[in-house]
N, C-alpha and C positions, 0 to 999 in steps of 0.2 A: 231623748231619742229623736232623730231624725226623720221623719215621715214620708216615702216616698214623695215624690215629687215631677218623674218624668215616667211614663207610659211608652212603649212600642214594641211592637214586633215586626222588624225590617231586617235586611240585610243591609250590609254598608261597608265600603273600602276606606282603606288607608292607603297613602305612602308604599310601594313596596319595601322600603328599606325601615320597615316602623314594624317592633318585634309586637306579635299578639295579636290584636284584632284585625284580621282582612277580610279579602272574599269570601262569604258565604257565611261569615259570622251570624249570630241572632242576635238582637240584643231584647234584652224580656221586659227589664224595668232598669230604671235608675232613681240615683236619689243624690241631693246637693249635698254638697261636701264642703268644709268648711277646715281645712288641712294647713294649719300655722297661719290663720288669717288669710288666709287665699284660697278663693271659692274655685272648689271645682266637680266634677261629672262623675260620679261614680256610677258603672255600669255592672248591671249581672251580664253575663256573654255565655251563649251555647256557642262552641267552638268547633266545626266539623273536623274529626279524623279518618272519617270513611262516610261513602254514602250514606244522606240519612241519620249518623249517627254522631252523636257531642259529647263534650266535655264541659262543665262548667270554669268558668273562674271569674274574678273579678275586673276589671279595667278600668283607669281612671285619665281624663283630659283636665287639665287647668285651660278657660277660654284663653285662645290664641296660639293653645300651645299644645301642637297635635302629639307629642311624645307621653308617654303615660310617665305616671305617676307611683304606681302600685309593681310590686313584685308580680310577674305571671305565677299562678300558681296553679295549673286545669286537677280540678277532681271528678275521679271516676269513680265509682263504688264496686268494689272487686264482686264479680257474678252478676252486675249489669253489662247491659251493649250498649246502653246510650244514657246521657242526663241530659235534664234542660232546667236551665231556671225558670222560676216564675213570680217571685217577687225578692225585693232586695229590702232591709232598713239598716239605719246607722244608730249603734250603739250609744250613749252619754260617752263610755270610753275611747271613741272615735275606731271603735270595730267594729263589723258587718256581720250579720246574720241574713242566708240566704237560703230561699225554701225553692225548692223546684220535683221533678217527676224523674226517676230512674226507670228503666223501661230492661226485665230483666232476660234471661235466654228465650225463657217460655213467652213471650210475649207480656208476661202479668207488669203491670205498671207496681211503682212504691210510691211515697212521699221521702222527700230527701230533706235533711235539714243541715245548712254547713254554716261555721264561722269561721270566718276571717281575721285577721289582727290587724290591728290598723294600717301598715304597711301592703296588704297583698297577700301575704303569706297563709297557710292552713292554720287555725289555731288546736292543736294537736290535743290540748289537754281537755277538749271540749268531745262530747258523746265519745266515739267510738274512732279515737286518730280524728280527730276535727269533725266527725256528724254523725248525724243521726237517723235511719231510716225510721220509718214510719209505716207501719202496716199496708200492704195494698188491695186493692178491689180491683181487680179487673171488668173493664168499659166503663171507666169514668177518667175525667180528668181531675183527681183532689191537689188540694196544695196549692191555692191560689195564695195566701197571701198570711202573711206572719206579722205577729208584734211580739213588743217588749212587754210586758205587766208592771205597774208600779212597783212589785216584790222581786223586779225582775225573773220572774219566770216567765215564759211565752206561750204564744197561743196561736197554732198554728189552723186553717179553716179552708173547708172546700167543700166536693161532693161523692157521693159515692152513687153509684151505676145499683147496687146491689147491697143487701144486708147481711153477712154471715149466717142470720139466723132466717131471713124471709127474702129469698132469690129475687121476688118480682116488686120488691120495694126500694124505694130511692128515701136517699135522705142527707141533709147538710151533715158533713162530722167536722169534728170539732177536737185536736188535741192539745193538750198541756203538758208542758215538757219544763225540767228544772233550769237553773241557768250555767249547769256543768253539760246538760243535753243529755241528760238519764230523763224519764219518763216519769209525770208526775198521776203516780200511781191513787193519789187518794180524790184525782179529778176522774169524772163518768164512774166506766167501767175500764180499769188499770190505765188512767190517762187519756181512752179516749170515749167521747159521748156522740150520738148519736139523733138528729134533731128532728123534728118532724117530720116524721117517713111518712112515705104515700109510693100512690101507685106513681104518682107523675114527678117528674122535674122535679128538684130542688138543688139549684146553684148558689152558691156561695164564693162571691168574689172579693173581699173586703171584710177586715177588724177593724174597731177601733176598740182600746180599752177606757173604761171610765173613774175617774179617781175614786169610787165610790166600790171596787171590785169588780161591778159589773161592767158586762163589753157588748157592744155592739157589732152586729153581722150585718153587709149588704149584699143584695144577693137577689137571684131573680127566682120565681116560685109561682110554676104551673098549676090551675086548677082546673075544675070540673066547673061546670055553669053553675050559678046558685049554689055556690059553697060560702058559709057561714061566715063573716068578718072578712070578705072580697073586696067590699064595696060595688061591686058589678055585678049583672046577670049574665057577662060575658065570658068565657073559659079562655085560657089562653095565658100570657106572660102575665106575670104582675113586677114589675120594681117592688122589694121590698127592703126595708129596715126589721132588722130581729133586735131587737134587747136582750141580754141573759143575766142572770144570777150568778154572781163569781163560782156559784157552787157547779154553773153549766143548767142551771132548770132555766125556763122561760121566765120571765119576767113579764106576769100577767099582770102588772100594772101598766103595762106602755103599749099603747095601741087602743082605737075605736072600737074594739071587740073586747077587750080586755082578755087576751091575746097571747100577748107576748111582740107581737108585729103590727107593720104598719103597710098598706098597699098602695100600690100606685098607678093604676092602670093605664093612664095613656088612651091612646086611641089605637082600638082593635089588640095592642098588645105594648107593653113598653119593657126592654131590659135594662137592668140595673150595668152601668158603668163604674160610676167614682162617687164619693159622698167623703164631705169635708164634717168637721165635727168644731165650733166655731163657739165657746162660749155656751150657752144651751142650747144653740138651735144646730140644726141639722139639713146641711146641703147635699141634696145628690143631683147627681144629671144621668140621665139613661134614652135609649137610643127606641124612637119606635117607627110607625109604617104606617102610610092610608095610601089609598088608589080613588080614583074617582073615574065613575063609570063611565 
């Protein structure tokens, strides 16, 4: 599997005479491609058809060569108004899997899961006509970012605004889906779990999985002052690293608290960006803030 490898949220032109991506395009993620020995761009695209509103598909550039590569193929999820992607990976079998946000009549957001076939095209025989929705919470943004699993089944992670069962609680979720894109009903509760709820923040931006079943979350995580395994008397952002148990419990061997996590505060507040996974050790970088009086 292919690990992401380009980050952005821009807008960007083409060629007028160049079918697929133009004005007004998004592009969310991409990831290098490596297509009969010749490297090239693979993009997730939210594609405008009306104000405001996208289509997903894929799009690919070989360097020097602005013409794509891939079959246009936009999908919409019939009873949404809009999709956007939000992360993209490449398959061993050199197909894509892409997770993003449908946004439905009522306003309630989903989680989206689509594959691709190596060429560009829908892969049909995969969840529901090529995907998957994914429960929604309404005011949050879930659905940041998806892997493969060594069993190939995947694991898709973000946040939720809200709990089914406690309105005023946040918390990372966490689903697992089979590799036909049915739900893998014997992870959490019917596929999905639910992680350290609190009154405050918890974003989850980042998997990675570990050859061991267990996977890794990165992700940023609000606290109160003087909360127990912070590392700080400060309240406020923390960068953090989660561990989990392929079963989805925490993994309270990893971390200073013995825990399950690891914090990172920065100064005054720091968020979590990107974390590379390199051997045993663990790289992230994340973005923080000072003023001086």
């Amino acid at each position: 599997m292919y690990k992401r490898q380009t980050i952005s949220s821009t807008s960007f032109n083409v060629p007028a005479n160049q079918v697929g991506v133009g004005t007004g395009c998004k592009t969310t993620a991409a990831v290098l491609d490596y297509n009969g020995g010749n490297e090239r761009t693979v993009f997730a695209v939210a594609f405008p058809f009306a104000p405001n509103r996208y289509r997903i598909f894929i799009h690919a550039y070989n360097p020097g060569a602005p013409s794509t590569t891939l079959n246009i193929t936009p999908w919409q999820y019939p009873g949404a108004i809009s999709a956007e992607p939000t992360d993209i990976v490449r398959l061993g079998d050199g197909s894509f899997i892409v997770v993003g946000i449908v946004t439905r009549q009522n306003g309630i957001t989903a989680g989206c899961v689509i594959k691709y076939n190596a060429d560009g095209t829908i892969d049909n025989s995969f969840g529901e006509q090529g995907s998957y929705i994914l429960n929604g919470r309404h005011g949050g943004t879930p659905w940041k970012d998806v892997t493969q699993l060594p069993n190939h089944k995947y694991l898709a992670v973000g946040n939720v605004a809200f709990l089914p069962t406690a309105l005023t609680k946040k918390a990372l979720i966490v689903n697992r889906f089979n590799s036909d894109g049915s739900i893998d009903t014997s992870f959490g509760t019917n596929g999905t779990l639910y992680a350290y709820t609190s009154d405050y923040s918890r974003l989850a931006e980042q998997v990675h999985p570990l050859a061991n079943g267990k996977f890794l979350i990165g992700g940023t995580y609000e606290n109160y002052q003087n909360e127990p395994g912070i590392g700080t008397g400060t309240s406020g952002a923390k960068a953090t690293i989660f561990r989990f148990n392929a079963d989805g419990s925490p993994d309270n061997s990893f971390g200073m608290a013995n825990n399950g996590r690891l914090h990172f505060s920065g100064y005054v507040g720091l968020s979590f960006v990107e974390m590379q996974v390199i051997d045993d050790s663990i790289y992230m970088a994340g973005n923080t803030f000072f003023h001086t009086g």
